[in-house]
Wavefront OBJ file of the C-alpha trace (Angstrom):
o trace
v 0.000 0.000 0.000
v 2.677 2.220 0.585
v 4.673 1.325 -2.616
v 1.508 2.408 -4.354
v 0.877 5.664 -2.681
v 4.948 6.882 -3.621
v 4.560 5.367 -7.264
v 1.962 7.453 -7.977
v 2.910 10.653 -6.063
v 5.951 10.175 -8.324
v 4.293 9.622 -11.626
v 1.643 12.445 -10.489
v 3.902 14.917 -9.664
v 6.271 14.253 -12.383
v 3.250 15.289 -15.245
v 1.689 17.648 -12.505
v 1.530 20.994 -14.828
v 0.136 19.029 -17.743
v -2.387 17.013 -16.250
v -5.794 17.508 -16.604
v -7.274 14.328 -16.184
v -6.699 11.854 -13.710
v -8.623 8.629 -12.655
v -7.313 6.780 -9.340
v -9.623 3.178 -8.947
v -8.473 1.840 -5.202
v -5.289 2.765 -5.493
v -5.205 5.737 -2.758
v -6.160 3.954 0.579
v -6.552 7.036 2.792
v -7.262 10.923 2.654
v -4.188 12.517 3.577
v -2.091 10.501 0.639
v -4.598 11.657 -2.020
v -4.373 14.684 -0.700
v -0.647 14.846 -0.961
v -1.070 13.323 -4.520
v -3.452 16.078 -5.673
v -1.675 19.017 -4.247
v 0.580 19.984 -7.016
v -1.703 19.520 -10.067
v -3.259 22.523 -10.493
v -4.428 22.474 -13.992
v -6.588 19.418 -13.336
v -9.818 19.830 -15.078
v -11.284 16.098 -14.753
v -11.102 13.898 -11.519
v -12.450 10.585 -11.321
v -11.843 8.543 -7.888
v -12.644 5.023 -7.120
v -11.656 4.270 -3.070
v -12.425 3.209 -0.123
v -14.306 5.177 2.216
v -10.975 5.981 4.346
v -10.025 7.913 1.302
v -13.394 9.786 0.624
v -13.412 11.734 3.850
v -15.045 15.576 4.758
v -11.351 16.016 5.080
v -11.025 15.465 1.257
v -14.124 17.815 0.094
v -13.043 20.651 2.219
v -9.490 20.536 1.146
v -11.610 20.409 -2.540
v -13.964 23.278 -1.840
v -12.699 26.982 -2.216
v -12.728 28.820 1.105
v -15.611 31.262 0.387
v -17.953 28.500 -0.205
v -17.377 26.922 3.236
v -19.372 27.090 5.804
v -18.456 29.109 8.903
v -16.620 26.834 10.885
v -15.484 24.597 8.512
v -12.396 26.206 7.141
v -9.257 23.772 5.940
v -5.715 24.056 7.309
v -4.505 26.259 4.374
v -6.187 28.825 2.011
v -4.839 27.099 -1.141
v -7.901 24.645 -2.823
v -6.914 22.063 -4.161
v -7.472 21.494 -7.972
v -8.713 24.694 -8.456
v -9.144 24.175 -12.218
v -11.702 21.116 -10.984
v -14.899 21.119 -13.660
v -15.873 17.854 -13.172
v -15.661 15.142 -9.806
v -16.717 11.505 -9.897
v -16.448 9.536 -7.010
v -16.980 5.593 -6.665
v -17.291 4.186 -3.084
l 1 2 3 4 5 6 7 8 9 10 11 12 13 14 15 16 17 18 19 20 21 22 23 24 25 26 27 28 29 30 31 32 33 34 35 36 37 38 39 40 41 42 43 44 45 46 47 48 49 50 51 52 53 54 55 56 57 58 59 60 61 62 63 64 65 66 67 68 69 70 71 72 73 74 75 76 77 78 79 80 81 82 83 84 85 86 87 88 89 90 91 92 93
C-alpha cells in the first residue's frame, strides 16, 4: 500500500503541470495521501476517484472546496484549494 501511494505521487507529480485528467480506482487507501497526490496539479480539469471510504473523507471535500464556499466553521488548514481548475468530480465508493 505504501509502494503504491509513492509510485503514484511520483508519476503524479512528475506530469503535474500538464495534467488535466486523472482517474485513481483503489489505489489511494486514505485521505491525507490523495491529498498529498493532488496538491501539485493545479491544472486538473477532470477527476475521477474510485476508493475506499478511508479515502473519501469531509477532510477530502473541504481541502476540494474553495474557502468562500465553506461554511463558517469549517475552514481547511490552508487557504490554497486544491485542484482549483476542478470542472468535473466523480467519485466511486
Amino acid at each position: 500500500m505504501f509502494t503504491t501511494h509513492l509510485s503514484l505521487f511520483h508519476i503524479v507529480h512528475g506530469c503535474s503541470s500538464n495534467l488535466v485528467d486523472l482517474r485513481l480506482h483503489h489505489c489511494v487507501f486514505h485521505d491525507t495521501h490523495l491529498i498529498q497526490i493532488l496538491q501539485p496539479v493545479t491544472q486538473l480539469k477532470d477527476l475521477g476517484i474510485d476508493a475506499k471510504n478511508t479515502a473519501l473523507t469531509c477532510n477530502l471535500f473541504v481541502h476540494l472546496t474553495p474557502v468562500q464556499a465553506l461554511a463558517l466553521g469549517a475552514t481547511p488548514t490552508s487557504q490554497a484549494v486544491l485542484c482549483p481548475s476542478l470542472v468535473s468530480l466523480k467519485l466511486g465508493v
